[in-house]
C-alpha positions, 0 to 999 in steps of 0.5 A: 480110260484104255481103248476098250472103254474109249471104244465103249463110250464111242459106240454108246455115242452112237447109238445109246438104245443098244443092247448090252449084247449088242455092244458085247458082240461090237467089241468081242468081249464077254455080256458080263465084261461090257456090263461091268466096263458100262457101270464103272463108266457109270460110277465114275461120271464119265457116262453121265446118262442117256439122252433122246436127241430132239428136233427143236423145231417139233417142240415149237422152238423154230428160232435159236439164238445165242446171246451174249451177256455182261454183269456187274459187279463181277462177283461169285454172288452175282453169277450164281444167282444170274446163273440159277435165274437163266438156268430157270427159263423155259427158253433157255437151252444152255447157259455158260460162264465165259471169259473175256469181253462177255461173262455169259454166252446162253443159249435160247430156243423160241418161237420165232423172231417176236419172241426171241425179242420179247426175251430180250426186252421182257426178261433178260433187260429188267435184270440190274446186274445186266450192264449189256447184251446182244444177241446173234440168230443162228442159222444152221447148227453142226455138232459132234455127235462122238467125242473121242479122248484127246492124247495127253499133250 
């Protein structure tokens, strides 16, 4: 990616309803330049679509937790069946495969406290290759909105 694409990818970042116009004018490029850098962005997976950032607690979600998960045995199998089961749950926002003490880090979104546990207990401990859980509420959330490209090392 060069600088126009980089500034490109941070404005629609921003703000991804603008127009192609509108994006055009921001840079001091050409419409028709702006459309071919936004669909090549498109082509090569770096923009991988254009999402509505939604208040969780609007959609009755007012308790979010992470819960952090051991299997056994380790395997491939294991994972991507544990992994498809997780990514399948209607409470589950994002799961992750992690390395060290853990081996999943999933990210849950329910009703309150009585269903975060209810989870817990209901679905997540009848699974046989979960040797161990635990789980932390969380609190408050910050997050980048922008990600820029790091430099080469």
């Amino acid at each position: 990616m060069d600088e126009l694409d980089s500034a490109l990818v941070q404005l629609l970042q921003r703000d991804a309803r603008q127009t192609n116009r509108e994006l055009a004018r921001q840079l001091g490029i050409a419409p028709s330049t702006c459309l071919e850098r936004v669909r090549s962005l498109e082509r090569r997976g770096v923009i991988r679509g254009y999402h509505a950032e939604i208040d969780t607690a609007a959609l009755n979600r007012g308790v979010q937790a992470f819960v952090a998960v051991q299997i056994r045995p380790l395997s491939r199998t294991v994972i991507d069946s544990f992994t498809e089961f997780v990514a399948g749950l209607p409470q589950v926002v994002s799961a992750f495969v992690v390395a060290g003490g853990d081996d999943f880090l999933i990210h849950v979104a329910v009703q309150d406290l009585d269903h975060l546990h209810a989870f817990l207990v209901d679905r997540l401990s009848r699974r046989r290759e979960i040797i161990s859980y635990r789980s932390s509420v969380i609190y408050q959330q910050a997050h980048n909105t922008v990600l820029a490209a790091l430099d080469e090392p």
